[in-house]
C-alpha positions as CSV (number, residue, x, y, z in Angstrom):
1,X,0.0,0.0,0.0
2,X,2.9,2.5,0.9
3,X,4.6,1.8,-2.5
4,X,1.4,2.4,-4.7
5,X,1.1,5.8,-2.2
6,X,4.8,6.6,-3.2
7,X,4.4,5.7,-6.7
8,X,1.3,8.4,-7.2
9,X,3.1,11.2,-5.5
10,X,6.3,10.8,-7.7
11,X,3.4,10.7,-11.1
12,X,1.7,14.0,-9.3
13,X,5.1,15.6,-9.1
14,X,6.0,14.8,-12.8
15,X,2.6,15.8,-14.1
16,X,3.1,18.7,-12.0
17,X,6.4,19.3,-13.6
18,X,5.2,19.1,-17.1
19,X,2.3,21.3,-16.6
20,X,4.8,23.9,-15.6
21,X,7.4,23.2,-18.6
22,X,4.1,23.9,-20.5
23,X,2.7,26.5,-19.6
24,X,5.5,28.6,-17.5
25,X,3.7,28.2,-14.0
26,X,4.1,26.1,-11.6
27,X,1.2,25.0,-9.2
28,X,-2.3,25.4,-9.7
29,X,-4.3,28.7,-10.5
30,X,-6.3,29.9,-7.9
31,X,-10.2,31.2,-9.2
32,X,-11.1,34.5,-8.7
33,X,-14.5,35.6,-9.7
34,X,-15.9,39.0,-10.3
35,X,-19.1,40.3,-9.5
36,X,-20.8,42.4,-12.9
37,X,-23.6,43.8,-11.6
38,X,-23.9,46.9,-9.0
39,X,-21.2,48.8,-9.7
40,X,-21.1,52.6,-10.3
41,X,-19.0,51.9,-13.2
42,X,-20.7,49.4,-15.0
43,X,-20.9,46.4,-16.5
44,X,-18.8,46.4,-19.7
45,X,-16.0,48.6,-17.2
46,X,-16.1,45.8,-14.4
47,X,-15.8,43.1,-17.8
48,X,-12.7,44.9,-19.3
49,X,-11.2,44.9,-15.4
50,X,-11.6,41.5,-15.0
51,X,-10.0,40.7,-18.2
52,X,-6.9,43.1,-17.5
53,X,-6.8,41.0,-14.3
54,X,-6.3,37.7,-16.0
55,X,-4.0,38.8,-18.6
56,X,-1.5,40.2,-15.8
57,X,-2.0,37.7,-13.2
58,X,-1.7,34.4,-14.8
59,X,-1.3,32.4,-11.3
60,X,-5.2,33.5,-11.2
61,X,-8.3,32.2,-13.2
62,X,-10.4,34.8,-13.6
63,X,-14.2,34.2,-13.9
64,X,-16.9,35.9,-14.1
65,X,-20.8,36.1,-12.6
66,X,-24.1,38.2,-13.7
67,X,-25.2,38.3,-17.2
68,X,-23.9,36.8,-20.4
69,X,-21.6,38.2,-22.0
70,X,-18.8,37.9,-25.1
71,X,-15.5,38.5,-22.8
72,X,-14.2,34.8,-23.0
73,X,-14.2,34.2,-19.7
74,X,-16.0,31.7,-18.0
75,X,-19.1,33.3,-16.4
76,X,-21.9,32.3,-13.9
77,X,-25.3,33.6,-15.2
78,X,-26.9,35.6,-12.9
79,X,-29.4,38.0,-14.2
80,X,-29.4,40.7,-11.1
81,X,-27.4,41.6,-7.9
82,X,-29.6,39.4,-5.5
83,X,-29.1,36.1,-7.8
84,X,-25.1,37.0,-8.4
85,X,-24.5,37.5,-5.0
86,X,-26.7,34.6,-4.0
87,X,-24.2,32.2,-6.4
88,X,-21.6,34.1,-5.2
89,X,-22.1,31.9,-1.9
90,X,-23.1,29.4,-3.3
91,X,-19.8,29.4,-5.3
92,X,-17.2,30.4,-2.4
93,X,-19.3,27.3,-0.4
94,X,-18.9,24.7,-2.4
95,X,-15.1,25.5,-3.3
96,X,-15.9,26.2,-6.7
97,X,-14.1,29.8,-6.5
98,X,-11.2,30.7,-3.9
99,X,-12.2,34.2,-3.7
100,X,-14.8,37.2,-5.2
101,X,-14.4,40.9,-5.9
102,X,-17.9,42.3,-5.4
103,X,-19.2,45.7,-4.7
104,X,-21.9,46.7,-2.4
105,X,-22.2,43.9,-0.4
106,X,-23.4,43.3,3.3
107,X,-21.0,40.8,4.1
């Protein structure tokens, strides 16, 4: 049992290793979502944000949650500021996202 334990660590190390030969980082990304909705800026200003975000920190995933939208990045659908900050939760509960930038919240 030890050596099959052993065995697995040293293939998650060289996967690990590969991945970062790959793609120039080493580790996993943590995900970050953004909140669209509710800001004084708006929604297109929030979307170009978040995309400056992931295109200088690529240790982070960005993601994004309120309405649909073209940006490319992945986005939770969420129609208004109850229901985005209501998966928001949900989201940050279940592990699905490390963290959230929101604005006009009662945390």
């Amino acid at each position: 049992m030890e050596n099959n334990y052993i065995k697995q660590t040293i293939g998650a190390i060289f996967s690990d290793l590969a991945d970062a030969l790959e793609t120039g980082r080493l580790g996993s990304t943590l995900k970050v979502a953004v909140t669209v909705l509710g800001s004084e800026h708006g929604a297109d200003e929030i979307i170009r944000g978040a995309l400056l975000a992931a295109k200088q920190n690529p240790e982070l995933e960005i993601c994004l949650i309120g309405p649909a939208n073209n940006s490319g990045l992945t986005t939770y659908e969420a129609p208004d500021e109850a229901s985005q900050h209501q998966l928001m939760e949900e989201l940050l509960d279940n592990g699905v996202i490390a963290a959230c930038v929101t604005m006009h919240y009662n945390f």
